[in-house]
C-alpha positions as a LaTeX table, in Angstrom:
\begin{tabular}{lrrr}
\hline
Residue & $x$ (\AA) & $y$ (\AA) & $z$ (\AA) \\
\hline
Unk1 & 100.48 & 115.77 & 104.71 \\
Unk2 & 99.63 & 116.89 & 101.54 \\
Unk3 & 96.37 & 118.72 & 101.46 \\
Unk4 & 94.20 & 121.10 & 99.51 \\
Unk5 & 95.88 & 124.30 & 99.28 \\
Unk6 & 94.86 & 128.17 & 99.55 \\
Unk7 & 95.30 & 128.42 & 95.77 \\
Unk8 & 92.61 & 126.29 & 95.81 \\
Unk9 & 89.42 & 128.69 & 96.03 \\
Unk10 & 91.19 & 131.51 & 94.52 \\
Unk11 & 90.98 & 130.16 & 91.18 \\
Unk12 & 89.77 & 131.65 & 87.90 \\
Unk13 & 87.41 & 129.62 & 86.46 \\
Unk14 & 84.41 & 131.13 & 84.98 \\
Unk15 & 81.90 & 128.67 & 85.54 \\
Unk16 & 80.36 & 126.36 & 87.80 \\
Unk17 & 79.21 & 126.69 & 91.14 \\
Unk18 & 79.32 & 130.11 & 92.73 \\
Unk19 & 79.26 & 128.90 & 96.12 \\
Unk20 & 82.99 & 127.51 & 97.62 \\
Unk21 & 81.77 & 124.12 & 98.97 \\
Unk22 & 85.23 & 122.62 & 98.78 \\
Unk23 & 87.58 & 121.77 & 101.91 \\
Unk24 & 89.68 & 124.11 & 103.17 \\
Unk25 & 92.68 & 124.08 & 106.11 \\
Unk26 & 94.65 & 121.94 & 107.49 \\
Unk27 & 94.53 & 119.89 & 110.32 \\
Unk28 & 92.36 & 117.29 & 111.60 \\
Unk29 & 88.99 & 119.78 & 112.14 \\
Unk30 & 89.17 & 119.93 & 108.43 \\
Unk31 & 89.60 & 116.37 & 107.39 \\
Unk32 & 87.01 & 115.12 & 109.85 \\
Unk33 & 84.22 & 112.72 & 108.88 \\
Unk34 & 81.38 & 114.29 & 108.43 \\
Unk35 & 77.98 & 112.92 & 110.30 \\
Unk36 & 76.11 & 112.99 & 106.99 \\
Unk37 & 79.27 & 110.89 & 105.96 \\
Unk38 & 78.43 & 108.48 & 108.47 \\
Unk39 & 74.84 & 108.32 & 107.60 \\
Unk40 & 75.46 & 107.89 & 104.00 \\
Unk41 & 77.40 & 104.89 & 105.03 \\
Unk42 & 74.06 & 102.92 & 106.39 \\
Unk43 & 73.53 & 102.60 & 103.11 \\
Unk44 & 76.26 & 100.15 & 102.64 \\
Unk45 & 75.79 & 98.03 & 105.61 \\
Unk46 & 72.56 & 96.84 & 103.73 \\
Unk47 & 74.44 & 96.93 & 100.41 \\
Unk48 & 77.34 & 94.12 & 102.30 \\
Unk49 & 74.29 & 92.49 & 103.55 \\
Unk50 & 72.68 & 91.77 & 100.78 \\
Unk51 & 75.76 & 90.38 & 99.00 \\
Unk52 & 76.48 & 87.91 & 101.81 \\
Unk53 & 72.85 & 86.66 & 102.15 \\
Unk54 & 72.63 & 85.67 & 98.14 \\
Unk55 & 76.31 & 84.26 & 98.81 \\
Unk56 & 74.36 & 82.07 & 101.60 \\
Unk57 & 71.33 & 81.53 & 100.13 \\
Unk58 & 72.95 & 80.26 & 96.44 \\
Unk59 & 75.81 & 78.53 & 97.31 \\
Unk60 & 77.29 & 77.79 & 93.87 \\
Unk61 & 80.44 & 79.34 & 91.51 \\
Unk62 & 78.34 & 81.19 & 89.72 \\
Unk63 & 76.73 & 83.39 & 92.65 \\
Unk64 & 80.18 & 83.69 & 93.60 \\
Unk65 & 81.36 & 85.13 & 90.54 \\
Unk66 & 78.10 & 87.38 & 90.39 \\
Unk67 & 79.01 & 88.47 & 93.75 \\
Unk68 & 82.25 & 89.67 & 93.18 \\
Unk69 & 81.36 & 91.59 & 89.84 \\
Unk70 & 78.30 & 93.45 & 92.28 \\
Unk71 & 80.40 & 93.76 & 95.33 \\
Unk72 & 83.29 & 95.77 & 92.85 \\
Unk73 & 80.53 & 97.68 & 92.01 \\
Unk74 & 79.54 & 98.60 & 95.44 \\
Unk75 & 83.01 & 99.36 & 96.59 \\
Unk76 & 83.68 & 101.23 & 93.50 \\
Unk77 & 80.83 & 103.68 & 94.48 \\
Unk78 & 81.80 & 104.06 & 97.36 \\
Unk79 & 85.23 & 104.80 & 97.25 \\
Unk80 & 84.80 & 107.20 & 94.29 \\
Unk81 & 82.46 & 109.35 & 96.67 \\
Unk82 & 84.63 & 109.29 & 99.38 \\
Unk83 & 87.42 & 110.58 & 96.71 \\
Unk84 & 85.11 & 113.53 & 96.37 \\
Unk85 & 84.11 & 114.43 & 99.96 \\
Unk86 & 87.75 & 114.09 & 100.41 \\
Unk87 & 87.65 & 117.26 & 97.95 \\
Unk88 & 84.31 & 118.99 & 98.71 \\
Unk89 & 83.27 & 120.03 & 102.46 \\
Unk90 & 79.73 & 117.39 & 103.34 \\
Unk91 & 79.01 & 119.95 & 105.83 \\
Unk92 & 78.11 & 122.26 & 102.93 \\
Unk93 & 74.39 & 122.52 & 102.34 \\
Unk94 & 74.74 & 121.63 & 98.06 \\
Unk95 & 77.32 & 118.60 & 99.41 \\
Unk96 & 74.87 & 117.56 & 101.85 \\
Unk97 & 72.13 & 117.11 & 99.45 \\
Unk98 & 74.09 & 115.45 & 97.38 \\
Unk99 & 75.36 & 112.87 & 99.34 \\
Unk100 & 71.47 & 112.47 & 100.72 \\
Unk101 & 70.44 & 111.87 & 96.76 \\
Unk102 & 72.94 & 109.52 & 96.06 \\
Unk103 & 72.21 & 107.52 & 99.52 \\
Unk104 & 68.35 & 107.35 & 98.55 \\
Unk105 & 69.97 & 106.00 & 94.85 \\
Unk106 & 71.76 & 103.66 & 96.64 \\
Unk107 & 69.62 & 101.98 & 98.97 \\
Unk108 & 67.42 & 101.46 & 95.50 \\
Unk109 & 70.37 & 100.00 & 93.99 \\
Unk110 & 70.92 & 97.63 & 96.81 \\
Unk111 & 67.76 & 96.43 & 97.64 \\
Unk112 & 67.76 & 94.56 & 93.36 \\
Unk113 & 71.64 & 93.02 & 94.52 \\
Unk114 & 69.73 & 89.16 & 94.97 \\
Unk115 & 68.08 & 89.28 & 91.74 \\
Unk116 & 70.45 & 91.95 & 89.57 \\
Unk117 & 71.15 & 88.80 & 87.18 \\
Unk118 & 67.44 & 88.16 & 86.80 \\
Unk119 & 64.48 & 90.45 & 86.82 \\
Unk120 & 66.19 & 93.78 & 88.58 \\
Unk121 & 68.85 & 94.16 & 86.67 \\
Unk122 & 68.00 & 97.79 & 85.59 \\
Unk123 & 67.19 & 98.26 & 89.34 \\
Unk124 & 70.73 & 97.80 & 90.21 \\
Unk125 & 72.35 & 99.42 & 87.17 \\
Unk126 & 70.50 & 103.04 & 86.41 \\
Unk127 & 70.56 & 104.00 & 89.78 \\
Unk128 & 74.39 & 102.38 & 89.93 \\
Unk129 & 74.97 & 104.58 & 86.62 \\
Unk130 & 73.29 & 107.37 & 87.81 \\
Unk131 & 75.25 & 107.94 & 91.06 \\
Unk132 & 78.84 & 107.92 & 89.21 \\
Unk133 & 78.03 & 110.32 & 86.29 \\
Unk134 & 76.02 & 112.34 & 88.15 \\
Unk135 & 78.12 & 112.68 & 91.07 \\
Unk136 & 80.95 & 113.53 & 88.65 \\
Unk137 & 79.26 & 116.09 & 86.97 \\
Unk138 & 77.84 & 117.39 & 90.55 \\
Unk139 & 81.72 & 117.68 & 91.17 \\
Unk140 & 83.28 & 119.20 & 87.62 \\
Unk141 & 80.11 & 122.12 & 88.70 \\
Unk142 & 81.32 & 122.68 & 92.21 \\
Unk143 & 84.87 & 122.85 & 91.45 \\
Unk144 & 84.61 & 124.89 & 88.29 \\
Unk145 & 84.93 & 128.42 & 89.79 \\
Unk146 & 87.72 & 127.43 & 92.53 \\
Unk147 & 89.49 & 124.65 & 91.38 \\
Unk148 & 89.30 & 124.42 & 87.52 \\
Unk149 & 92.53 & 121.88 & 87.25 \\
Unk150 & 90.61 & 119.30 & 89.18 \\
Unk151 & 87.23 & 120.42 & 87.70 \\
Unk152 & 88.94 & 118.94 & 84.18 \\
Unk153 & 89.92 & 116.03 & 85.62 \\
Unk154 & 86.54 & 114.98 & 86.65 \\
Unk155 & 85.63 & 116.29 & 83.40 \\
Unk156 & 87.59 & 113.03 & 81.81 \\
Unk157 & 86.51 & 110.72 & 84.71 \\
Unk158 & 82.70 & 111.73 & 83.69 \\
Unk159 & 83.54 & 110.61 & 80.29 \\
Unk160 & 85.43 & 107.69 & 81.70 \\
Unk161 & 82.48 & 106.35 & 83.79 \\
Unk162 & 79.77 & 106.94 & 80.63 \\
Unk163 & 81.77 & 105.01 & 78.87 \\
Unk164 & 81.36 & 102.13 & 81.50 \\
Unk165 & 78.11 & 103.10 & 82.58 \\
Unk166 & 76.78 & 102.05 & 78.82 \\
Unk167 & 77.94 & 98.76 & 79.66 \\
Unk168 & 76.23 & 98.54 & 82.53 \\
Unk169 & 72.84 & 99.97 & 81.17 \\
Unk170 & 73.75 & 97.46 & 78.21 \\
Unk171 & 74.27 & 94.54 & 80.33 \\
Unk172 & 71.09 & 95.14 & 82.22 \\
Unk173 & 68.94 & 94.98 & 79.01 \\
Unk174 & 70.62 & 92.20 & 77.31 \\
Unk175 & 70.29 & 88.08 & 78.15 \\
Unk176 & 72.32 & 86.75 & 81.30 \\
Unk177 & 75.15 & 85.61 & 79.49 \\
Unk178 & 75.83 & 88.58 & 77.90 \\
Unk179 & 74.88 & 90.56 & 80.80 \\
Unk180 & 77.63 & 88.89 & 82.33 \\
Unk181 & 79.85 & 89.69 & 79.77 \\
Unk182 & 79.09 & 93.24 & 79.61 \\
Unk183 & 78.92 & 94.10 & 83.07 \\
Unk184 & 83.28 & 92.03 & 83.15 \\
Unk185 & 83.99 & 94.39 & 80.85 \\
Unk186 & 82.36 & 97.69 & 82.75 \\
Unk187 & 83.76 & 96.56 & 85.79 \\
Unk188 & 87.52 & 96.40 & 83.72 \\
Unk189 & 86.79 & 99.57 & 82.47 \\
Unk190 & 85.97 & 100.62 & 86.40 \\
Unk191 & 89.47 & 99.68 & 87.02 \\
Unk192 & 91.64 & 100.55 & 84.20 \\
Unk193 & 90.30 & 104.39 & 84.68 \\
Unk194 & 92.88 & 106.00 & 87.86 \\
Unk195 & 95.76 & 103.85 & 86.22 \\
Unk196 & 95.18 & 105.37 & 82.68 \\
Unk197 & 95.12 & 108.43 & 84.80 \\
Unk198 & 91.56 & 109.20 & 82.89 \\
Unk199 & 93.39 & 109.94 & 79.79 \\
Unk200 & 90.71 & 111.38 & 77.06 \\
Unk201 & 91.78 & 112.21 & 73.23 \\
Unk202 & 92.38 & 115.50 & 73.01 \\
Unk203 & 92.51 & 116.00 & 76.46 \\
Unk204 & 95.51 & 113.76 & 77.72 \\
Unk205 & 95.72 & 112.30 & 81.07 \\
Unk206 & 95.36 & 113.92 & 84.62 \\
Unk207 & 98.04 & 115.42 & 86.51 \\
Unk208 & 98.78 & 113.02 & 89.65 \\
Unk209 & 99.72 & 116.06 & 91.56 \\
Unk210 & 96.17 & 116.97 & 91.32 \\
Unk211 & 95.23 & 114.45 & 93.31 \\
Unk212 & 96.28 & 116.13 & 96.61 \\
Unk213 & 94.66 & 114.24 & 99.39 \\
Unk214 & 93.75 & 114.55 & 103.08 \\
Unk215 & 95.86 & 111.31 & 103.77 \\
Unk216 & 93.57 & 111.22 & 107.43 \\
Unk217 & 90.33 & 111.68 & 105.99 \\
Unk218 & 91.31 & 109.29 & 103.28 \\
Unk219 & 92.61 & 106.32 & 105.84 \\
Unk220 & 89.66 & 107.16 & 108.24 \\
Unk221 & 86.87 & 106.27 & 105.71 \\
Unk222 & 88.47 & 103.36 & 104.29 \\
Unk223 & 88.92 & 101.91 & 107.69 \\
Unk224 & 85.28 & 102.70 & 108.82 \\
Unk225 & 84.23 & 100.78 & 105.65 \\
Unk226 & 85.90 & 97.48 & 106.80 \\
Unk227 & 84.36 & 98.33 & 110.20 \\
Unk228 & 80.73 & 98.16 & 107.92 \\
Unk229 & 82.08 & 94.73 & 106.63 \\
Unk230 & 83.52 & 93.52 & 110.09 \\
Unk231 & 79.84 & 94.49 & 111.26 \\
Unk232 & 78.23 & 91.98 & 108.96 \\
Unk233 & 80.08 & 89.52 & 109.77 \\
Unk234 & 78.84 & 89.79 & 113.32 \\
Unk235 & 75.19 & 90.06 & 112.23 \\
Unk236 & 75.29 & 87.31 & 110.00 \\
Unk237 & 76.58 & 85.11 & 113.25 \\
Unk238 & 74.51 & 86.46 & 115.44 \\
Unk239 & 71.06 & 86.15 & 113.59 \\
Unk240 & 72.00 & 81.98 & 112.92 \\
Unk241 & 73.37 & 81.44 & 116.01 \\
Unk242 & 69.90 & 82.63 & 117.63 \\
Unk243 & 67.68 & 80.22 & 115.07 \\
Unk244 & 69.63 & 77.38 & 116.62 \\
Unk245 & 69.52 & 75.26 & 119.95 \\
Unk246 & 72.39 & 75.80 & 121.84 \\
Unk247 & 74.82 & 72.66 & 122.61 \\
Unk248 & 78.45 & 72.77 & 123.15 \\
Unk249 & 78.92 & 72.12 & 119.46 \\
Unk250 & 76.98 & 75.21 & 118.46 \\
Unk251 & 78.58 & 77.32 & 121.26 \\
Unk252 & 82.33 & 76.28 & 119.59 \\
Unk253 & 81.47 & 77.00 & 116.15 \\
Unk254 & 79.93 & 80.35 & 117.52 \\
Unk255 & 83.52 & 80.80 & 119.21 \\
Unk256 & 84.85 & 80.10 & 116.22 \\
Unk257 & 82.58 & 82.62 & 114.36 \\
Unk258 & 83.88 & 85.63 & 116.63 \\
Unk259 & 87.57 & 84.58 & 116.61 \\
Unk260 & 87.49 & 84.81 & 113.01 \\
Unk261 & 85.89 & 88.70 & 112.76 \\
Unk262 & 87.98 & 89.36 & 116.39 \\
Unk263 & 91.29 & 88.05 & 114.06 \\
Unk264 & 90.73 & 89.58 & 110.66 \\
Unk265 & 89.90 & 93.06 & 112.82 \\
Unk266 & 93.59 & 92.54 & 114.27 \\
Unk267 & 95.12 & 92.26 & 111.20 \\
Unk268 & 94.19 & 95.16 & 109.57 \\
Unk269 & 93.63 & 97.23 & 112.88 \\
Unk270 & 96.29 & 96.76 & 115.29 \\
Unk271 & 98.98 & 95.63 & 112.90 \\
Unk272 & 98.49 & 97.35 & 109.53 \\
Unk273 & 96.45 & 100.50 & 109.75 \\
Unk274 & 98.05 & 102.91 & 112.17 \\
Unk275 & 101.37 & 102.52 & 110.33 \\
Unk276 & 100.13 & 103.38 & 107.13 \\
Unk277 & 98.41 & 105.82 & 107.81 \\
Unk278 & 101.09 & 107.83 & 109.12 \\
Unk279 & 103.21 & 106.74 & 105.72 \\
Unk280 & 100.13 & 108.07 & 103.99 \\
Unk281 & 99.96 & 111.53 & 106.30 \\
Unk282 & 103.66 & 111.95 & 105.76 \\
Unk283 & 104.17 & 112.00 & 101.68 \\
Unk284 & 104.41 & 115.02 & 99.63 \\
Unk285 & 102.77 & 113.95 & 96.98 \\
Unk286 & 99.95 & 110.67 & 98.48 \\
Unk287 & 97.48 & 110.79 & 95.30 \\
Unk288 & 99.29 & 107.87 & 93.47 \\
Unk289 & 99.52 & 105.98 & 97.13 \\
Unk290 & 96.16 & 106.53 & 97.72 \\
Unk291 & 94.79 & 105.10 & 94.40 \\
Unk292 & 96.59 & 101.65 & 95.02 \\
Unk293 & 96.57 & 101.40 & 98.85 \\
Unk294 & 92.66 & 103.06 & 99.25 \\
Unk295 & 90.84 & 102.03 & 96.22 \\
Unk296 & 92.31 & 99.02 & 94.44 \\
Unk297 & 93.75 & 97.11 & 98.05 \\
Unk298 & 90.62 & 97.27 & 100.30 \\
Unk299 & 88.75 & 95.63 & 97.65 \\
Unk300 & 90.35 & 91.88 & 98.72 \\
Unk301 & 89.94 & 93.18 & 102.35 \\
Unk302 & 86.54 & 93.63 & 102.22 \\
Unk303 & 86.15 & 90.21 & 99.44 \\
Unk304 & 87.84 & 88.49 & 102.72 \\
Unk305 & 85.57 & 89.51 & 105.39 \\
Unk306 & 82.17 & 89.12 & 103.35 \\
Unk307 & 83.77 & 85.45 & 102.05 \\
Unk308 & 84.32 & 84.67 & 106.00 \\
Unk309 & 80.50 & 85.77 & 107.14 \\
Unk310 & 79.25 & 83.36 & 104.87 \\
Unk311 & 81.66 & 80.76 & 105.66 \\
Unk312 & 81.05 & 81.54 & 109.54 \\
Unk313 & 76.99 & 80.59 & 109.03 \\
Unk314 & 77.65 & 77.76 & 107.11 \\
Unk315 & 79.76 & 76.15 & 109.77 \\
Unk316 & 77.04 & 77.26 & 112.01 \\
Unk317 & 74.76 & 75.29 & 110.51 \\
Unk318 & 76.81 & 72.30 & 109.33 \\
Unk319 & 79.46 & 71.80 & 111.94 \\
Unk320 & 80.37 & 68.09 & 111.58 \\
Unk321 & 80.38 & 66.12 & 108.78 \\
Unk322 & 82.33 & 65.63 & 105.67 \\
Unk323 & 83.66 & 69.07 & 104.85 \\
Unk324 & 83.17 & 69.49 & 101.24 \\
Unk325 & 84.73 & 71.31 & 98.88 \\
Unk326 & 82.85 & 74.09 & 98.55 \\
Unk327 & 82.83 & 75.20 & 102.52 \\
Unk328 & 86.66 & 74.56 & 102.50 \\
Unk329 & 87.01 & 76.64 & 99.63 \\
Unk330 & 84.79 & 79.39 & 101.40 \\
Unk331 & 87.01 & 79.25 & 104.61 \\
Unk332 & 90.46 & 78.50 & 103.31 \\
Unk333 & 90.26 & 81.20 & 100.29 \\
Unk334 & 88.43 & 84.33 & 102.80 \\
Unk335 & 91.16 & 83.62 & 104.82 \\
Unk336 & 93.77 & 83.84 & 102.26 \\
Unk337 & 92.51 & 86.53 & 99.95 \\
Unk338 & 92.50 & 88.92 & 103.49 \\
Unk339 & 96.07 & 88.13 & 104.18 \\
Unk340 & 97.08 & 88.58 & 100.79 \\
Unk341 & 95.48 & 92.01 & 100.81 \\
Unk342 & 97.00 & 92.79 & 104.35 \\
Unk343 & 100.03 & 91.99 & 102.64 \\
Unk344 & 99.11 & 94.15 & 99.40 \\
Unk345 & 98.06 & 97.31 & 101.86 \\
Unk346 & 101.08 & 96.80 & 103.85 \\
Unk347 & 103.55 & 97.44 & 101.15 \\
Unk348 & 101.47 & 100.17 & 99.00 \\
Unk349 & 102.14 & 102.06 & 102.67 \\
Unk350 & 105.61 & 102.05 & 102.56 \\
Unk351 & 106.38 & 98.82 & 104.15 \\
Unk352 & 108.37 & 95.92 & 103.22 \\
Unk353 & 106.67 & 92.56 & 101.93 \\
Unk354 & 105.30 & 90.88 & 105.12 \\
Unk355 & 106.86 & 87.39 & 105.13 \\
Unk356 & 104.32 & 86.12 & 108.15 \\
Unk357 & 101.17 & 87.19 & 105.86 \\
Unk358 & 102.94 & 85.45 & 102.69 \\
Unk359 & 103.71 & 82.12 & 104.75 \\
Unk360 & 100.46 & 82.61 & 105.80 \\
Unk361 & 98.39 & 82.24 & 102.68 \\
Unk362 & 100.70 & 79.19 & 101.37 \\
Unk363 & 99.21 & 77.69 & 104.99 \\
Unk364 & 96.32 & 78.68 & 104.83 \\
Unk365 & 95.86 & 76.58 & 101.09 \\
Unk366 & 98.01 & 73.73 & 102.41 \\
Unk367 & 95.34 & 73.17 & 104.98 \\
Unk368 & 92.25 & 73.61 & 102.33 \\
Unk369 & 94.26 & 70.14 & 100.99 \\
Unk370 & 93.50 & 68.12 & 104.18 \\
Unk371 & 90.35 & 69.36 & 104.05 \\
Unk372 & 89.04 & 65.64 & 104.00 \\
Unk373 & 90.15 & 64.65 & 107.25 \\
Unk374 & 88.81 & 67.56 & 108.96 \\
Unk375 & 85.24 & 68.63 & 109.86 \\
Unk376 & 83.91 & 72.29 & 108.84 \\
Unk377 & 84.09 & 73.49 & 112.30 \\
Unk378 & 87.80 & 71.76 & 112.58 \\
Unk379 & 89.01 & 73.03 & 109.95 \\
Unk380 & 87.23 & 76.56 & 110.46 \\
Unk381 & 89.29 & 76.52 & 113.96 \\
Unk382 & 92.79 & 75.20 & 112.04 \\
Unk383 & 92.00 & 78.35 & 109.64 \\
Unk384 & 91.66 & 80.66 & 113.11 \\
Unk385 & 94.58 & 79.09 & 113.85 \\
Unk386 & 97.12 & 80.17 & 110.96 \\
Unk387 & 95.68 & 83.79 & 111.54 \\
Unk388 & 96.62 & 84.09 & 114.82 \\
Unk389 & 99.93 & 82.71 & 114.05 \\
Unk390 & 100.47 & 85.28 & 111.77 \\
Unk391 & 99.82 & 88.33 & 114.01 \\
Unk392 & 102.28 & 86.40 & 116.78 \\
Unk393 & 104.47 & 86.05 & 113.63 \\
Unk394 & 104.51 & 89.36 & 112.33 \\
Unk395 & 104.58 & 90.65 & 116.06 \\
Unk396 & 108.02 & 89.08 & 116.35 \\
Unk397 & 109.61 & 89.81 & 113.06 \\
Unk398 & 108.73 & 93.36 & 113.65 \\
Unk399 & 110.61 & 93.11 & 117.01 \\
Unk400 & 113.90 & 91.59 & 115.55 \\
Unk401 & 113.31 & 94.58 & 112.88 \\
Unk402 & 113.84 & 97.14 & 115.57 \\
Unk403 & 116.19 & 95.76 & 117.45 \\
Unk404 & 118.55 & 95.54 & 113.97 \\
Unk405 & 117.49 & 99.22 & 113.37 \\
Unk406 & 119.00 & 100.06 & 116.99 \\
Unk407 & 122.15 & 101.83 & 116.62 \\
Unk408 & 125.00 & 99.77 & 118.68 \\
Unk409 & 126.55 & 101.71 & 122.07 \\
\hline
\end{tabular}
């Protein structure tokens, strides 16, 4: 596993931070999670939340596309913090605060997700804004004495996320439409930034090699946010299924509920993760692997799970009946957007192009076109279905696969 090095924290910078707060070691005791880690985390189980509940409470395109420009958001500050605690050691006292700013930030950020296209737009966006640059700059000052190379690289991702963050102060003050526009193209920006590898005039791009990464500590927090998301989906069943009366046809879309969390935590858990991360552990060089397979791939993942949590209550609450399109579309397209990005994780990590996952999502949209004859809980249970096939598919596919591999006697 490639990891920070001892060169790191001899450096020669002259300024910055005179304290070494970075990670040093190898090993697992040194790419732990941190507890304040953890707790910074709570942050964005209410940040989830709140995108699901606007999801249920305006269920229209438009929500939907609001949702997914806030929820990149979300991720997006997340992930780029874990990028840097990946770097610099939260059981440091100057890290610590940090991370406790940023989480009190946060929660202010989260709590104005329901109305950021009306009155709290600026609610959402300075503290959003606030949290990336000055995180960044937090992190070109700690590294600046003991790691200069990666202190200049944060260096171009602080001009990087100005640039973006002006579109998202912009979008805040301007009308909704162009709000919308703005905050599309700070989002793009968002994205385009690790594949331009933060390339500045006059500056160039970064160095992939810089980007030398605990592949463990990387894998670990990335999982423990789809644990967040998998956790949401169980609260959002389990506060509707309580407001209801129980009959059998409330029990079996409950079922139906916890199959689909139980399912979707398979998946990723039993059939995805543990491979990859050892891929991850195992490569010289896992900065480049890490940027698709950790910050771009999780993204549908975690789209999947919230999509399912609101599709899960509104079966809850609508069972029978015509299934219409928009319920279909909720069920039918969680289900395929997380196998696609199953499929997507799987080969970033080395692996080959999972055929089960693939048939999966072409069965997954065959059944969203029979969606007519089927009720919402019916066709929620048909959806369950294809995902279990999958797993049993992919179990046995990866059984032939070793058997092949086998050498003959």
């Amino acid at each position: 596993m490639s990891t920070t090095t001892n060169r790191i924290g001899t450096g020669g910078g002259r300024w910055g931070m005179r304290a070494d707060v970075l990670r040093h070691g190898d090993g697992h005791d040194s790419s732990r999670v941190g507890y304040v880690e953890l707790f910074f985390d709570l942050v964005f189980v209410f940040a989830v939340t709140q995108l699901s509940h606007s999801l249920i409470a305006h269920p229209d395109l438009t929500t939907l596309v609001h949702t997914l420009i806030l929820g990149w958001a979300v991720w997006w500050l997340w992930i780029d913090t874990t990028w840097v605690t990946n770097w610099l050691d939260p059981d440091k006292v100057p890290v610590r605060t940090m991370l406790l700013v940023l989480m009190g930030l946060g929660l202010l950020m989260s709590s104005a997700i329901p109305e950021a296209f009306e009155g709290k737009a600026l609610l959402f966006a300075v503290p959003f804004v606030v949290i990336q640059v000055g995180r960044t700059l937090f992190t070109v000052w700690a590294m600046g004495r003991h790691w200069p190379e990666n202190a200049q690289n944060f260096v171009r991702i602080t001009i990087w996320l100005s640039a973006s963050g002006a579109l998202w102060i912009g979008g805040a003050l301007a009308d909704e439409q162009t709000r919308l526009v703005l905050w599309v193209a700070a989002a793009l920006l968002d994205v385009a930034g690790p594949r331009a590898l933060f390339w500045v005039p006059g500056m160039g791009p970064t160095n992939p090699h810089t980007w030398s990464v605990r592949g463990s500590h990387m894998a670990e927090r990335v999982s423990l946010f789809l644990i967040i998301s998998l956790g949401e989906s169980i609260i959002v069943t389990g506060t509707a299924f309580a407001e209801l009366e129980v009959d059998g046809v409330t029990v079996l879309a409950f079922l139906a509920a916890f199959a689909s969390t139980v399912l979707m935590w398979l998946l990723f858990f039993d059939r995805s993760e543990q491979s990859a991360t050892a891929y991850f552990s195992s490569q010289p060089n896992p900065g480049m692997v890490a940027q698709t397979a950790y910050t771009y791939v999780p993204f549908l993942l975690i789209v999947g799970i919230v999509l399912t949590a609101v599709a899960d209550e509104v079966v809850l609450l609508h069972p029978l009946g015509h299934t219409d399109t928009w319920t279909a579309g909720l069920i039918c397209g969680a289900a395929a957007v997380y196998l696609l990005g199953n499929a997507f994780f799987r080969r970033a990590t080395g692996g080959r192009w999972s055929v089960a996952h693939l048939v999966g999502v072409v069965a997954v949209l065959a059944v969203f076109l029979v969606r007519d004859a089927l009720t919402p809980l019916a066709l929620n249970w048909v959806s369950n279905g294809v995902l279990l096939a999958v797993i049993v598919g992919d179990v046995v596919l990866g059984r032939r696969e070793r058997v092949q591999q086998q050498p003959e006697p």
